[in-house]
C-alpha atoms as a printed R data frame, in Angstrom:
    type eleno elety resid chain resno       x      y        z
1   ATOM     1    CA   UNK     A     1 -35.512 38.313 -122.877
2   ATOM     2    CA   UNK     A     2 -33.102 39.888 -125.363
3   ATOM     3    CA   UNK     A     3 -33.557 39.105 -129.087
4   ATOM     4    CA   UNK     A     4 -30.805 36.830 -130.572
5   ATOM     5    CA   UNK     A     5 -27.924 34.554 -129.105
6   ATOM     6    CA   UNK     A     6 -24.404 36.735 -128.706
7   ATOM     7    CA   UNK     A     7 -24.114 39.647 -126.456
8   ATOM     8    CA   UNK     A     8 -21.280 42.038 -126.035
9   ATOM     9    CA   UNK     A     9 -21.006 43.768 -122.466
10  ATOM    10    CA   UNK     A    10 -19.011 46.641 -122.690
11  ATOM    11    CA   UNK     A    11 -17.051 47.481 -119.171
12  ATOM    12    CA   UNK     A    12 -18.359 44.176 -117.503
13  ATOM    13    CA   UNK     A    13 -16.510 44.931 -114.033
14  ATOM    14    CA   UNK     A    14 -16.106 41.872 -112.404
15  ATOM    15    CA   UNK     A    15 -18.844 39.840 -114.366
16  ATOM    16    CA   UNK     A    16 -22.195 39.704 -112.408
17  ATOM    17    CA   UNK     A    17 -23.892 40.638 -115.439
18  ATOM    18    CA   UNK     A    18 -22.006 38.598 -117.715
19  ATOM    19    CA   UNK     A    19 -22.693 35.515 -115.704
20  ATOM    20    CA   UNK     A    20 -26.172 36.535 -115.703
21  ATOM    21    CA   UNK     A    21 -26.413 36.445 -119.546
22  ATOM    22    CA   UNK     A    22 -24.683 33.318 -120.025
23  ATOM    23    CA   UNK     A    23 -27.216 31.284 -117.328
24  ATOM    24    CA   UNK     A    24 -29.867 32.250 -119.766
25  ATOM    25    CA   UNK     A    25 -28.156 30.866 -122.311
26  ATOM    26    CA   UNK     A    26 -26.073 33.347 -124.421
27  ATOM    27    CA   UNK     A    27 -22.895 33.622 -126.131
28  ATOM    28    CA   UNK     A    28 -20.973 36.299 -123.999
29  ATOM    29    CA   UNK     A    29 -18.288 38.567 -125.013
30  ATOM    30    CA   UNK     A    30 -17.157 40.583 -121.848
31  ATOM    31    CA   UNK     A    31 -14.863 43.247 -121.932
32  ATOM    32    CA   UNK     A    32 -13.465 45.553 -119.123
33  ATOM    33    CA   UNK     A    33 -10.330 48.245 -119.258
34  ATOM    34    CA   UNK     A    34  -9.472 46.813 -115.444
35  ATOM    35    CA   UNK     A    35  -7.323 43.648 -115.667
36  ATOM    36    CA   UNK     A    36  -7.743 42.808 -111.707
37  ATOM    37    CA   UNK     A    37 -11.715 43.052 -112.394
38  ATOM    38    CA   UNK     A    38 -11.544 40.670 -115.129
39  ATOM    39    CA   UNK     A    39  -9.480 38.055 -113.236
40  ATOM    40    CA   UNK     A    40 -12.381 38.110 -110.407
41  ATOM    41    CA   UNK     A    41 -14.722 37.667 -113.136
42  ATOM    42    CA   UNK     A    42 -13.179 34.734 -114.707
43  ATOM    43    CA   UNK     A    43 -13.076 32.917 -111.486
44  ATOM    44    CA   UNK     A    44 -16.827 34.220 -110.328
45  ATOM    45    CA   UNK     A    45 -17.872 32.614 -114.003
46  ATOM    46    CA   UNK     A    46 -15.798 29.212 -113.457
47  ATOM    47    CA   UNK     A    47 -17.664 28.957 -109.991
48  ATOM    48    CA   UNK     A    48 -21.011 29.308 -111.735
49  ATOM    49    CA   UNK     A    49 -20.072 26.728 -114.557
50  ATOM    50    CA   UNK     A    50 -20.166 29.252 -117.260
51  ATOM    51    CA   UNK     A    51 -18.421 29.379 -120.352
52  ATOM    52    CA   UNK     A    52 -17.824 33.240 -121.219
53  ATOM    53    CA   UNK     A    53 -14.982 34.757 -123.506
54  ATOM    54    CA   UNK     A    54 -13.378 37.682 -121.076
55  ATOM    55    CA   UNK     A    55 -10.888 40.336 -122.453
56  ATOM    56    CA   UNK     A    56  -8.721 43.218 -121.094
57  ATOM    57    CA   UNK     A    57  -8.319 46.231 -123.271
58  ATOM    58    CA   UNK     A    58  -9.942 49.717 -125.078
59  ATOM    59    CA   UNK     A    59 -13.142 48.282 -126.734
60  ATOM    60    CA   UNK     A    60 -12.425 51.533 -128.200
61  ATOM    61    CA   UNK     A    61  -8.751 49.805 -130.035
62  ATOM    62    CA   UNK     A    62  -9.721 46.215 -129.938
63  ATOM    63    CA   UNK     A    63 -11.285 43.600 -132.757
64  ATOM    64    CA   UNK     A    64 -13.802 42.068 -130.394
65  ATOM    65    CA   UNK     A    65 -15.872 39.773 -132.706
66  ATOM    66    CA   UNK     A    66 -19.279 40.138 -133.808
67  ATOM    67    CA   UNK     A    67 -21.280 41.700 -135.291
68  ATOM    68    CA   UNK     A    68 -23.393 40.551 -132.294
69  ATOM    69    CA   UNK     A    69 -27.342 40.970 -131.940
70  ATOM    70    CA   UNK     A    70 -26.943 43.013 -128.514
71  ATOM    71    CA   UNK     A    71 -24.500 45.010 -126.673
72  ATOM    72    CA   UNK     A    72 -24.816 46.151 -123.315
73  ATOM    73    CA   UNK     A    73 -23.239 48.509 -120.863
74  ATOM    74    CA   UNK     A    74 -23.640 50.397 -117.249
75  ATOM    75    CA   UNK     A    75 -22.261 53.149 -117.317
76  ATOM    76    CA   UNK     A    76 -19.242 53.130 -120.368
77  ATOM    77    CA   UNK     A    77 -21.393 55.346 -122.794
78  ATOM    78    CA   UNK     A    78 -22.182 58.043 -120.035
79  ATOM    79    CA   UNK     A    79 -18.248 58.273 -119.036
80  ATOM    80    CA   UNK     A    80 -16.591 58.296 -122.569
81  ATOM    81    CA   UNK     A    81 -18.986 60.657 -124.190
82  ATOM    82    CA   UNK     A    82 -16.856 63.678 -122.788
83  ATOM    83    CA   UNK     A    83 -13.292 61.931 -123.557
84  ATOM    84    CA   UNK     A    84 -13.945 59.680 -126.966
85  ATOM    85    CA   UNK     A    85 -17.729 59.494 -128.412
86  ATOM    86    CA   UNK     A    86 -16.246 59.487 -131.792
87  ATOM    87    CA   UNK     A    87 -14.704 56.387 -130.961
88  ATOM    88    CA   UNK     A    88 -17.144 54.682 -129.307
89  ATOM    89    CA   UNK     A    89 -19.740 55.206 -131.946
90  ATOM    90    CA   UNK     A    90 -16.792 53.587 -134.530
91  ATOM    91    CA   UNK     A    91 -17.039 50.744 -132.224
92  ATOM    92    CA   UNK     A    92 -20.342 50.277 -131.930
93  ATOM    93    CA   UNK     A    93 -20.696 50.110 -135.503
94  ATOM    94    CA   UNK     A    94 -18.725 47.751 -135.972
95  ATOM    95    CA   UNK     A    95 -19.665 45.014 -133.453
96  ATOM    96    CA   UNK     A    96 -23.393 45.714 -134.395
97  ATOM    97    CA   UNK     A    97 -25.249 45.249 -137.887
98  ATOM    98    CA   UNK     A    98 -28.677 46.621 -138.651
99  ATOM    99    CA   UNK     A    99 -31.229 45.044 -135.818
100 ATOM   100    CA   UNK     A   100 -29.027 44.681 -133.281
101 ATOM   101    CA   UNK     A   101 -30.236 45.657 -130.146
102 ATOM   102    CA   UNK     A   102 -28.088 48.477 -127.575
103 ATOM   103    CA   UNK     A   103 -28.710 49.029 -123.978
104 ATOM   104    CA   UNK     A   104 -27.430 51.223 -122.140
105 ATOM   105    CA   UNK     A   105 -27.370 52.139 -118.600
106 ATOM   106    CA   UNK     A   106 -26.494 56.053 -118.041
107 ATOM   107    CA   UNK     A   107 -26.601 58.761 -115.255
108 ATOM   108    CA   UNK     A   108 -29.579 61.261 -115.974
109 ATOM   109    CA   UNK     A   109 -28.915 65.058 -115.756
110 ATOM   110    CA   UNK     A   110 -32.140 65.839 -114.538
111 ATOM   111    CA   UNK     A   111 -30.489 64.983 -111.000
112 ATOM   112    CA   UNK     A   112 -26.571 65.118 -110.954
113 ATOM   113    CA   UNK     A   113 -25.414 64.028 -107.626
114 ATOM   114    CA   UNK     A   114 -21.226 64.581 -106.308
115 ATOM   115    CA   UNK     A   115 -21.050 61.162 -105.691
116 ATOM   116    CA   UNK     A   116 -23.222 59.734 -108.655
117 ATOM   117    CA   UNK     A   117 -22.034 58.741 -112.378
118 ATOM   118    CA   UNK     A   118 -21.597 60.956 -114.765
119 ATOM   119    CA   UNK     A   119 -24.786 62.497 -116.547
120 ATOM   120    CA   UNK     A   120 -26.180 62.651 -120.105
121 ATOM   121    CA   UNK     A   121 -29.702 64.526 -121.035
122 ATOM   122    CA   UNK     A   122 -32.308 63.310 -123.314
123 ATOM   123    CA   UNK     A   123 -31.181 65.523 -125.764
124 ATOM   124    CA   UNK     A   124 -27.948 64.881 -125.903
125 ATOM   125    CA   UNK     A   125 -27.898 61.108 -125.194
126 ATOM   126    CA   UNK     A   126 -30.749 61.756 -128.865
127 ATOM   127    CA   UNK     A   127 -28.794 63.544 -131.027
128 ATOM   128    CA   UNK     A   128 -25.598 61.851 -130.094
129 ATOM   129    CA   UNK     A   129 -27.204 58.005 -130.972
130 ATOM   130    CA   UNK     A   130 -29.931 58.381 -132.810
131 ATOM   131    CA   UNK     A   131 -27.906 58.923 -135.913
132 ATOM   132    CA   UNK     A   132 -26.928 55.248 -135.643
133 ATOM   133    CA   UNK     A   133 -29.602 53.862 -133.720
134 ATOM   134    CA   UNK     A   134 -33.404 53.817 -133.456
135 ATOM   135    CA   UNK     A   135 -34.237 54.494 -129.572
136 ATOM   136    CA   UNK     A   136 -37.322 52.087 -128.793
137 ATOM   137    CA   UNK     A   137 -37.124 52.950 -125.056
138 ATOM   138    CA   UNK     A   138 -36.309 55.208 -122.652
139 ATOM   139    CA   UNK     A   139 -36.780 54.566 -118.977
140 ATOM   140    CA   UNK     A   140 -35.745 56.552 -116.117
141 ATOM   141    CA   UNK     A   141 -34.590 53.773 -112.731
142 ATOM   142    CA   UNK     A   142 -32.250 54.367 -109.700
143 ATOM   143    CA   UNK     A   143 -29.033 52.997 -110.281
144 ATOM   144    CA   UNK     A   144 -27.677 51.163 -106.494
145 ATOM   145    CA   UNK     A   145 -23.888 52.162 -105.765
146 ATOM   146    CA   UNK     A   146 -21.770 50.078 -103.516
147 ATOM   147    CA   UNK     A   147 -19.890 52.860 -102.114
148 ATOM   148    CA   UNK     A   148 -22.793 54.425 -100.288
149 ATOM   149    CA   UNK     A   149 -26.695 54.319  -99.913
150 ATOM   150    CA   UNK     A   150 -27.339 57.061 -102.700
151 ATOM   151    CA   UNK     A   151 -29.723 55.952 -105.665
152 ATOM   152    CA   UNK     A   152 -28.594 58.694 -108.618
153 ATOM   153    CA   UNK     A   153 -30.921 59.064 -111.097
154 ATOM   154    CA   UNK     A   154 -29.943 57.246 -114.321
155 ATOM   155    CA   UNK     A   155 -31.651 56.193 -117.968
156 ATOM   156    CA   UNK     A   156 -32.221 53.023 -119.386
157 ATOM   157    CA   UNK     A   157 -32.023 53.383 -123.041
158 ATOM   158    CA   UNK     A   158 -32.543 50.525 -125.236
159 ATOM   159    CA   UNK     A   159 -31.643 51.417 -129.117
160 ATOM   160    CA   UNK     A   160 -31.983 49.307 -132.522
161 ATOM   161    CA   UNK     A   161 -29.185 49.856 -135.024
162 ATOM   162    CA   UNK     A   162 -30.233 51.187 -138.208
């Protein structure tokens, strides 16, 4: 279980993770850039009977709430880095507040693939965060694509904000 009771996902697609949150109970925030992906997330979340505040936009240009105790994403942090980390780390400032919890879900540079998401090394992923967070765990895992049957490498990093 995640510590605390509101959670921001950050690029929540069409919701499956979002829904997932909310079953066990927490306040969810969901945001994705993709306005058809949201739609099929608001209707995937009315069929489960949950109650989750969806938005269309930049989380980069957006007042989304908060400050809430964790924020989650697959995959945003690993594509922005190259186009807007400033940004992103102005963000995440301001939804979090010291103790809340970051995951994030990233591809792994030890093994880029052509078809996989973009990569991040340990190094980089540490000296780009770790001024605003505390990293408490780093995992390595196999993300599963729907377009095809490749598993790229990716990181699970989990982070507490100073």
């Amino acid at each position: 279980m995640l510590p605390g009771k509101t959670v921001l996902e950050i690029g929540c697609g069409t919701g499956t993770n979002a829904i997932e949150l909310a079953r066990r109970g927490y306040q969810v925030t969901a945001i994705d850039l993709v306005d058809l992906a949201v739609r099929r997330a608001k209707d995937k979340a009315q069929r489960a009977g949950v109650d989750i505040d969806f938005r269309v936009g930049d989380a980069t240009r957006m007042d989304l709430g908060g400050p809430f105790d964790v924020v989650f994403d697959r995959g945003v942090y690993h594509g922005i880095r190259a186009r807007n980390l400033s940004g992103f780390r102005k963000m995440l400032k301001r939804v979090t507040r010291p103790g809340s919890r970051w995951l994030t879900l990233a591809g792994n540079a030890k093994e880029p693939t052509a078809n996989g998401p973009p990569v991040v090394s340990e190094d980089e992923f540490r000296s780009e965060l770790e001024p605003l967070f505390k990293i408490l765990e780093v995992r390595e895992f196999r993300f599963t694509l729907d377009r095809d049957d490749s598993r790229p490498l990716g990181w699970s990093i989990l982070m507490e904000r100073r």
